[in-house]
C-alpha positions as CSV (number, residue, x, y, z in Angstrom):
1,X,0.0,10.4,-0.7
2,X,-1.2,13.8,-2.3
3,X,-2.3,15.2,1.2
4,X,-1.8,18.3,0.0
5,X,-4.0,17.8,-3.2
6,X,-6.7,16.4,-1.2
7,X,-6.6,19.4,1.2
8,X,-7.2,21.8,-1.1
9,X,-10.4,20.2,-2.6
10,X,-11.7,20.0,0.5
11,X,-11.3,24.2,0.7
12,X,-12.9,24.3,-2.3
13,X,-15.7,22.1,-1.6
14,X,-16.5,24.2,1.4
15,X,-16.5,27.2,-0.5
16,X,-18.8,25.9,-3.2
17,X,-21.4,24.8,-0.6
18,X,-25.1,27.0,-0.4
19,X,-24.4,27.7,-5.0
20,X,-27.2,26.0,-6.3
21,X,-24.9,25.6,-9.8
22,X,-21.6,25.1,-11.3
23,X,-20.3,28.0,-13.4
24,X,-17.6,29.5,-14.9
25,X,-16.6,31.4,-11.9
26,X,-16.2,29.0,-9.2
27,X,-15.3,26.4,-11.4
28,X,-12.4,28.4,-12.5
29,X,-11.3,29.1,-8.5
30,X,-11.4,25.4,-7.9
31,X,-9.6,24.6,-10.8
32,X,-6.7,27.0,-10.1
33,X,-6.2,25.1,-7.0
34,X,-6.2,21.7,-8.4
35,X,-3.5,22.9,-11.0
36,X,-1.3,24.1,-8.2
37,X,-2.0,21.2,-6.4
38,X,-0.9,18.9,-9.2
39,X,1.9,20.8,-9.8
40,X,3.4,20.5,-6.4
41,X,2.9,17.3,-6.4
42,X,4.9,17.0,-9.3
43,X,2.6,15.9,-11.7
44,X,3.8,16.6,-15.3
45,X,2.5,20.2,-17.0
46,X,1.1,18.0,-20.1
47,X,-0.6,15.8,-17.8
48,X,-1.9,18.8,-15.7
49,X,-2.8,20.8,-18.8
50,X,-5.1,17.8,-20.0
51,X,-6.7,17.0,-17.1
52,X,-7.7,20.4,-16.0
53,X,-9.3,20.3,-19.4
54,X,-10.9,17.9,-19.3
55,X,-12.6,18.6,-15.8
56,X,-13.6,21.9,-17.1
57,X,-14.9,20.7,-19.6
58,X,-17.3,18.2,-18.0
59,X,-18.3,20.5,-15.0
60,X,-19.1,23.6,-16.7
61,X,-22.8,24.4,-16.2
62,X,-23.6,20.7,-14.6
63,X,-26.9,21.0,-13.0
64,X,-26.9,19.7,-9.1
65,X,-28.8,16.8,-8.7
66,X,-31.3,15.6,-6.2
67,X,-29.4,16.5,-2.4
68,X,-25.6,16.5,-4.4
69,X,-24.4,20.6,-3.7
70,X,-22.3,21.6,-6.5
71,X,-19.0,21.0,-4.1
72,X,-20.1,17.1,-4.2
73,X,-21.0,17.5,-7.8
74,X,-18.0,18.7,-8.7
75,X,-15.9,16.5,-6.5
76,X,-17.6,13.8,-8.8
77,X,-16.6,15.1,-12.2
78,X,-12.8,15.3,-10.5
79,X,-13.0,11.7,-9.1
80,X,-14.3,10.3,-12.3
81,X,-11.5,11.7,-14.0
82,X,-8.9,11.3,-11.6
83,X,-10.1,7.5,-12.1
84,X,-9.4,7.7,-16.0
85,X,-6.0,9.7,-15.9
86,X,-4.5,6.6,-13.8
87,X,-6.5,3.7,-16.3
88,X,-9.6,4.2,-15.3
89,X,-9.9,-0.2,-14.4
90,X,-7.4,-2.5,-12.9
91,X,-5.0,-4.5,-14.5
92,X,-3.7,-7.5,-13.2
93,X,-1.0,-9.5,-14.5
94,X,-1.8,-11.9,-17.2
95,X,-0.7,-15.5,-17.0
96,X,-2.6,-16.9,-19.8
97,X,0.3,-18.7,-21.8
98,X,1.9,-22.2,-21.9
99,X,3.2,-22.8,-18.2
100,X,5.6,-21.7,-17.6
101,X,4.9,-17.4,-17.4
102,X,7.9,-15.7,-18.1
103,X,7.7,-12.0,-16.0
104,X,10.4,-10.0,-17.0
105,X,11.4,-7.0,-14.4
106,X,13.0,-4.0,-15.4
107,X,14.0,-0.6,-14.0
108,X,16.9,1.5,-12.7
109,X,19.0,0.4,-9.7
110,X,18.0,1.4,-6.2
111,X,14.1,1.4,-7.4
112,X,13.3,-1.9,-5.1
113,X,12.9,-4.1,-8.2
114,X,14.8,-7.3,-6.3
115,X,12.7,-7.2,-3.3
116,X,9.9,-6.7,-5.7
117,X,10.2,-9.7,-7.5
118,X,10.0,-11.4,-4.1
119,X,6.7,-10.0,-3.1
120,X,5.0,-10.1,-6.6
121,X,6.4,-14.4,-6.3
122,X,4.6,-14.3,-2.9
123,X,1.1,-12.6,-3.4
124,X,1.2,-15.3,-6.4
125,X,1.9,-17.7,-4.3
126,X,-0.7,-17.2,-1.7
127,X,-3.4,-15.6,-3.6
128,X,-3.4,-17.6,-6.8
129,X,-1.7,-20.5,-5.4
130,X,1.2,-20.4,-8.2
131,X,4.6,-22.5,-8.1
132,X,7.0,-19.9,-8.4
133,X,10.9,-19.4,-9.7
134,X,13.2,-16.8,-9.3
135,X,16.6,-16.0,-10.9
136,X,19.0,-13.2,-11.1
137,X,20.8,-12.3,-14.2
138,X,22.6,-9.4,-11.8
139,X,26.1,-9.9,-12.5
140,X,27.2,-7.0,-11.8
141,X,26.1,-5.5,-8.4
142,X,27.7,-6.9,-5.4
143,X,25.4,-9.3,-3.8
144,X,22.7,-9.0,-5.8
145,X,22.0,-12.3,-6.4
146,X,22.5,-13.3,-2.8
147,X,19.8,-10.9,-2.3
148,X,17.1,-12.3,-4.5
149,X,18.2,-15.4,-2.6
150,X,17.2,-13.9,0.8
151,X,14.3,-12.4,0.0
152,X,13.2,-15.2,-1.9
153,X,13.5,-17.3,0.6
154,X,11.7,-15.0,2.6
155,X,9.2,-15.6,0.6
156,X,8.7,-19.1,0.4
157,X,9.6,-19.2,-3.2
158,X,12.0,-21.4,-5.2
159,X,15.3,-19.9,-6.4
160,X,17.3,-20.9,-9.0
161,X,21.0,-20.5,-7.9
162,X,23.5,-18.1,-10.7
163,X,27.2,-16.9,-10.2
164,X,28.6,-13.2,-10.9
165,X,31.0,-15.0,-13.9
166,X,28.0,-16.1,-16.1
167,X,26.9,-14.6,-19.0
168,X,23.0,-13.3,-18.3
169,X,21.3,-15.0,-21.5
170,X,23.1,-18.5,-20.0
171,X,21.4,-17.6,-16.4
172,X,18.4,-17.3,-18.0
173,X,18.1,-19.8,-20.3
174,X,19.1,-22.3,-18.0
175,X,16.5,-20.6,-15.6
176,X,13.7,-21.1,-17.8
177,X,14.8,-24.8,-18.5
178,X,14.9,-26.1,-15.4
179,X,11.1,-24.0,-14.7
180,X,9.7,-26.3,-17.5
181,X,11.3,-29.4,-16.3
182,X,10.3,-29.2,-13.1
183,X,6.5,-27.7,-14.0
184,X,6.8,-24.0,-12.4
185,X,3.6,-22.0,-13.3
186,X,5.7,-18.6,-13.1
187,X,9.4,-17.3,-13.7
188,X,10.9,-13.9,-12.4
189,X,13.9,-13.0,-13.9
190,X,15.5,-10.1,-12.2
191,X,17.7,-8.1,-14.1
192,X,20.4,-5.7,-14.2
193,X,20.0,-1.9,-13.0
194,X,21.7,1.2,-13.6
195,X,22.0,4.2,-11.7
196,X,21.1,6.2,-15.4
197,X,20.0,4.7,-18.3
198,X,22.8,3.7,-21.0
199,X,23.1,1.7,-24.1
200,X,24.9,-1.8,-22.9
201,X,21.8,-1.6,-20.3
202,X,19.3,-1.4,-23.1
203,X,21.3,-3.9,-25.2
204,X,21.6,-6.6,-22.5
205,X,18.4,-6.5,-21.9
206,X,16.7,-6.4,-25.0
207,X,18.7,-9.3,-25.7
208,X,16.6,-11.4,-22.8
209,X,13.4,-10.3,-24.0
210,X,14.3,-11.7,-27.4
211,X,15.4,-14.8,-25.7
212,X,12.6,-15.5,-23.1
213,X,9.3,-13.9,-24.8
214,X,7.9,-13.2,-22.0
215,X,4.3,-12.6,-21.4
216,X,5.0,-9.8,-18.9
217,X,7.6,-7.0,-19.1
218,X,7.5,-5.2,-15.8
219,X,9.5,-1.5,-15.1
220,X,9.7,-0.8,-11.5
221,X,10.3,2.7,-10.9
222,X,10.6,4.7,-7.2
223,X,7.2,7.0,-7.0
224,X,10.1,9.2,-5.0
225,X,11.9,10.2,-7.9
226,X,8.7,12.1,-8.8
227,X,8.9,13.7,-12.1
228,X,12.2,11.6,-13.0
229,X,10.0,8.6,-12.6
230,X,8.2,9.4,-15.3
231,X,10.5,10.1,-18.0
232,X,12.5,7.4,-16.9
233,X,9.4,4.8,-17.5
234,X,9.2,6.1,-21.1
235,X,12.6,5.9,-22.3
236,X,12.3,1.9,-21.0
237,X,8.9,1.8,-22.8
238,X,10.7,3.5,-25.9
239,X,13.0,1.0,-25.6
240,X,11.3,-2.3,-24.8
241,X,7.9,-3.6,-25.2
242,X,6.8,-2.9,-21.7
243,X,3.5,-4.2,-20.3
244,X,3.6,-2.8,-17.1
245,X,4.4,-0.5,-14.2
246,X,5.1,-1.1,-10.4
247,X,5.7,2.1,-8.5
248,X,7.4,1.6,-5.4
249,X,7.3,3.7,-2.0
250,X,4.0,5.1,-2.4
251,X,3.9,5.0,1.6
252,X,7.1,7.2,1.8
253,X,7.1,11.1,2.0
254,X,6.9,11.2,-2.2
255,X,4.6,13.4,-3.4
256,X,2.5,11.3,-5.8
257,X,2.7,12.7,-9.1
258,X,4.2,9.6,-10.3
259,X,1.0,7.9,-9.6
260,X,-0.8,10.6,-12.1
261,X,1.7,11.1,-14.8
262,X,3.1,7.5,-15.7
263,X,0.1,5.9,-17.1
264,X,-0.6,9.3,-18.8
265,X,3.1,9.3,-20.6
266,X,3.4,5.5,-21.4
267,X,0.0,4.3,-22.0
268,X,0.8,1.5,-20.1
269,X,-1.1,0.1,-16.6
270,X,-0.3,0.5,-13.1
271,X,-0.2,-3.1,-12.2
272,X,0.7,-2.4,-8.3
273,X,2.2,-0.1,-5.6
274,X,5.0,-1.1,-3.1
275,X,3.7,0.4,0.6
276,X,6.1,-1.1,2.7
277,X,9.6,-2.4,3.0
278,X,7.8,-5.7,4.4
279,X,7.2,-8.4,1.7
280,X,3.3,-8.4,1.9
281,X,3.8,-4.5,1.3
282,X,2.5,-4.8,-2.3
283,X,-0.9,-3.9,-3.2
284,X,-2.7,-4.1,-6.7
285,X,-3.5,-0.6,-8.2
286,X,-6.8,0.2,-8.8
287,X,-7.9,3.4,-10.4
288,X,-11.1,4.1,-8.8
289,X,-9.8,3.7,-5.3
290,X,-6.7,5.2,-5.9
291,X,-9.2,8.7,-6.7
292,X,-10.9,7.8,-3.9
293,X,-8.0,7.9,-1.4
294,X,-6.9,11.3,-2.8
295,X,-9.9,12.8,-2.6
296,X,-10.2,12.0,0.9
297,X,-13.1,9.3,0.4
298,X,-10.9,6.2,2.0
299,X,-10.5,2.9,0.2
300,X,-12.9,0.6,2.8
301,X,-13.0,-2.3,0.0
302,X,-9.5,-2.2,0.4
303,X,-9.9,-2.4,3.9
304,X,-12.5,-5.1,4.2
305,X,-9.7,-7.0,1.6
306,X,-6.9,-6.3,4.0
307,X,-9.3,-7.8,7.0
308,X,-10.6,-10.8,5.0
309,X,-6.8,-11.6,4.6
310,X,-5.4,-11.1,8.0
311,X,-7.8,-11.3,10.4
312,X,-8.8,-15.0,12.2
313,X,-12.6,-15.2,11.5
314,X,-13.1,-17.3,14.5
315,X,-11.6,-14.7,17.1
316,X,-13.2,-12.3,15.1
317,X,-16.2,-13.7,15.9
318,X,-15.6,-14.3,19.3
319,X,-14.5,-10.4,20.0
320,X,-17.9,-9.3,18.5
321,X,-19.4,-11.9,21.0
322,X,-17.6,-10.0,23.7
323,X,-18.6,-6.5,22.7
324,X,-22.2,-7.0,22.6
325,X,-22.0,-8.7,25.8
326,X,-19.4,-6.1,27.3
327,X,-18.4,-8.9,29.2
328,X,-15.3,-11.2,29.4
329,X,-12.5,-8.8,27.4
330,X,-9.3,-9.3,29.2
331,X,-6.1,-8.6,28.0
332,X,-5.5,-11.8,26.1
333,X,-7.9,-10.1,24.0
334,X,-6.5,-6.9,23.9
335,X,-3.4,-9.0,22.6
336,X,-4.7,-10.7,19.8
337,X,-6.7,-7.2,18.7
338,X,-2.8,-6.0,18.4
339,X,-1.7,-8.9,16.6
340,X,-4.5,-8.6,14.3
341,X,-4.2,-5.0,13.2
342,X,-0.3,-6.0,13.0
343,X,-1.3,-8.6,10.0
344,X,-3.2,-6.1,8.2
345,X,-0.1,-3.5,7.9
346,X,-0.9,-1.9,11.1
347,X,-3.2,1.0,12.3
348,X,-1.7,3.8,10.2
349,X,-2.3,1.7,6.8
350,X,-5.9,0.7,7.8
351,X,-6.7,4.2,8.8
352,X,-4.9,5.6,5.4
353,X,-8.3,3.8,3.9
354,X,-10.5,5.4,5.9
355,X,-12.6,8.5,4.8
356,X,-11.3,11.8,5.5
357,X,-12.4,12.1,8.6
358,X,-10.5,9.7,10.5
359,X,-7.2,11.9,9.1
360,X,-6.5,13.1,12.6
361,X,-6.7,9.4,14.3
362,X,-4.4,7.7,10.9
363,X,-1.7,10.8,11.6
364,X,-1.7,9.9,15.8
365,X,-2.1,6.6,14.9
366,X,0.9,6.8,12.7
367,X,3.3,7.7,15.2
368,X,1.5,5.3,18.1
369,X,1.5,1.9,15.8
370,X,4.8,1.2,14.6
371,X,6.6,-2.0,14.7
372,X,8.2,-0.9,17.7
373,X,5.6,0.2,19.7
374,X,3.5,-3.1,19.0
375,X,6.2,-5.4,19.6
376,X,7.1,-3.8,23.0
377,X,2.8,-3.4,24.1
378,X,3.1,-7.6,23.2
379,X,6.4,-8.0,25.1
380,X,4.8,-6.6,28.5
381,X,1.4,-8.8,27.9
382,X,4.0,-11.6,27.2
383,X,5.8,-11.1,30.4
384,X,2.2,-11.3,32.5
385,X,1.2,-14.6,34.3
386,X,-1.8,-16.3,32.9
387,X,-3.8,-14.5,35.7
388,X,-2.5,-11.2,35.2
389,X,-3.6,-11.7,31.7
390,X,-7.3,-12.7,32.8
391,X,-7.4,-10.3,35.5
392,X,-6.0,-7.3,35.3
393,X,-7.2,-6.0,38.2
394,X,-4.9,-7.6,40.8
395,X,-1.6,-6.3,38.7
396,X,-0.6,-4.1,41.3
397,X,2.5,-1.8,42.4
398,X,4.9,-4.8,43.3
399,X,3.6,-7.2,40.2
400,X,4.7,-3.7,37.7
401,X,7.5,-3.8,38.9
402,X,8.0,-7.4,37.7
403,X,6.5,-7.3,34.6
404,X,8.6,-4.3,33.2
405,X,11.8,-5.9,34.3
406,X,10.7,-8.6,32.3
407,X,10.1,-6.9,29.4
408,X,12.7,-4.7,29.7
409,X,10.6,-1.5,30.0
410,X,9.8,1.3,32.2
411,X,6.7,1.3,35.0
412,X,5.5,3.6,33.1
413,X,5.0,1.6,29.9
414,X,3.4,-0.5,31.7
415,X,0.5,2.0,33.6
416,X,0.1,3.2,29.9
417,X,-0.9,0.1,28.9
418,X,-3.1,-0.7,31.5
419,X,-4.8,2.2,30.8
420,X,-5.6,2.0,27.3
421,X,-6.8,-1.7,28.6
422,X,-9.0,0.0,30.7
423,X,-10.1,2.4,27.9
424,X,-11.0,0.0,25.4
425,X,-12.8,-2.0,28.1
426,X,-15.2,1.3,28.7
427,X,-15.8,1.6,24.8
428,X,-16.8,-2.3,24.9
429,X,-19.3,-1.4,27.3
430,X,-20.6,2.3,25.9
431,X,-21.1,-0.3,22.3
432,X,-23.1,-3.3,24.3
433,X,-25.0,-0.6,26.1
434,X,-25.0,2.5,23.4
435,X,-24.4,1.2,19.9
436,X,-21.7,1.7,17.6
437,X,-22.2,5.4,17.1
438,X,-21.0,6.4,20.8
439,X,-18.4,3.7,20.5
440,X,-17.2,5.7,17.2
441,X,-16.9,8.9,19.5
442,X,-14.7,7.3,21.9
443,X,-12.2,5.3,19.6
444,X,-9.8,7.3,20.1
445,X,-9.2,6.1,23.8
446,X,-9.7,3.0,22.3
447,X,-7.1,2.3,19.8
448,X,-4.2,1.0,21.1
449,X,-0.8,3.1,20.8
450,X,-2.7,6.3,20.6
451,X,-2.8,9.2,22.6
């Protein structure tokens, strides 16, 4: 997100480097970029007037400091204020009522706000260990409910089960009855979207708000629809007491200025971003690392988060073991290295939080790691023998040929494979003998899926 905003800073900074102070001048050139920048990123003009404003006027004659050049100087002031245009700290949801938490989710049809509900039910589930409910008061678009069903389910999450000829204040009072009956800690009620905003929208569900109090009022809203997004969010806030916003398909080709301009406009939080279609594609926002990430400084607490979550400390341990020794990697290992970059979104999205200047690998990468890919490096390892597996070195021309029949692929997939086996096994052995430094040179051989 905001490539193109982060590319032109990094211009800038270059251009700033050997001026031993910030003035008027180059201040001025770098903030004529960042306007444009904003602006094709469709940021909106209020929002871009006030921020450059505001940048100016913190920069403007700011000594350098100790080593900082006036290009990292500067890149400061921006960050800092990038930080406090999106809400400057992070706001969860807040669950601090009588079980159980109504959460109340809003927003226009087609912004993902059904398969939201899901995910926000499952990261509640499995981070804060929450007994969950859904319902849909969707009577009106086909399948709808069947949808928050499936997805649900998906989920692991309880559904409470509604029909296209109830009334919506029925579904969710009898929702909300049966959730304090049977001692749920949280409630999602789903409701109706529109493709534009109208008044029988607004009516219905102020009418549920009334009804349900509920501690959170949620708008979803599609980060793609850019400036829309934004003046969408504040005719909802206009019109109910929101508490927070969920932008959806940050990962997609948008251009981000949804991210900048909605917090801005509505004075209400970011509470998370949807970055994936999958159902654990749902991260909280936070402010500072969301600057971060734009500016090209990668999010590695994110990372680390991400790792903590999906990676199997014990084989973790084991494969550090294994690269110090530079002994013993075979490709059961290489396996479960693919299966644990799958859990943590795969090698694009752990790259996207890497500093800048991984960029190159996280674009290869991008193309190299999708589901595809991974599932069919897994399906030749699958279709290996035990020995094959622990010695690679005796899969010869006659046992290719066996193993890509059985997985359906070409030889060729399968050479490909062994050589990128063979690669990593070279960088195991340049990091037991050489450190991680030449190891760092070499991961791009390394990574599987890359070229």
């Amino acid at each position: 997100m905001l490539d193109n905003l982060t590319q032109r800073l990094g211009r800038v900074v270059k251009n700033l480097r050997g001026q031993a102070r910030l003035t008027d001048e180059n201040i001025s050139d770098m903030l004529r970029e960042v306007r444009m920048a904003l602006l094709e990123a469709d940021v909106a003009l209020p929002v871009v007037k006030d921020f450059i404003a505001r940048v100016k006027e913190k920069a403007l004659g700011q000594e350098v400091i100790g080593s900082l050049t006036p290009g990292q100087a500067l890149v400061g002031v921006v960050h800092r204020e990038l930080t406090e245009l999106m809400g400057g700290a992070s706001s969860g949801l807040n669950l601090a009522t009588q079980p159980p938490a109504v959460i109340l989710m809003s927003g226009l049809q087609g912004a993902g706000k059904t398969t939201t509900t899901a995910k926000l039910g499952k990261w509640l589930k499995e981070r804060q260990k929450k007994k969950v409910l859904t319902v849909s008061c969707d009577v009106y678009r086909p399948a709808a409910i069947e949808q928050l069903k499936a997805v649900s389910t998906q989920a692991g999450i309880d559904f409470f089960p509604s029909t296209a000829g109830q009334k919506p204040a029925d579904i969710a009072a009898a929702a909300l009855d049966h959730a304090k009956r049977h001692y749920y800690d949280v409630i999602f009620v789903d409701t109706a979207g529109r493709l534009a905003i109208d008044e029988a929208m607004m009516a219905e569900i102020k009418d549920l708000h009334a009804l349900l109090k509920p501690i959170e009022t949620l708008f979803v809203v599609d980060a793609m629809l850019g400036q829309d997004a934004v003046n969408t969010a504040k005719a909802f806030n206009e019109a109910l007491p929101l508490t927070g916003v969920i932008l959806t398909k940050l990962d997609g080709d948008s251009r981000g200025g949804a991210a900048l301009s909605v917090r801005h406009v509505t004075g209400k939080p970011i509470k998370f971003a949807g970055v994936g279609e999958k159902l654990t594609g749902l991260e909280e926002f936070h402010p500072e690392r969301m600057a971060s990430r734009i500016l090209g400084m990668g999010d590695i607490l994110g990372l680390v988060e991400d790792a903590q979550r999906g990676v199997d400390q014990d084989k973790a341990q084991e494969f550090v073991k294994k690269m110090k020794s530079g002994k013993g990697f075979d490709l059961n290992d290489f396996k479960d290295q693919i299966g644990q970059m799958k859990k943590m979104g795969g090698m694009a999205a752990m790259l996207d939080k890497l500093p800048a200047q991984f960029s190159a690998m996280a674009q290869k990468a991008g193309g190299g790691m999708e589901d595809k890919t991974v599932r069919r490096l897994e399906g030749i390892i699958n279709s290996m023998t035990p020995g094959e597996r622990s010695k690679p070195e005796i899969i010869k021309a006659n046992r290719k040929r066996r193993i890509a029949t059985g997985a359906g692929v070409s030889v060729q997939e399968v050479n490909r494979l062994l050589n990128q086996f063979e690669q990593t096994q070279k960088m195991m052995k340049q990091f037991s003998k050489r450190g991680m430094q030449k190891m760092m040179r070499g991961m791009k051989g390394m990574l599987p899926g890359m070229r």
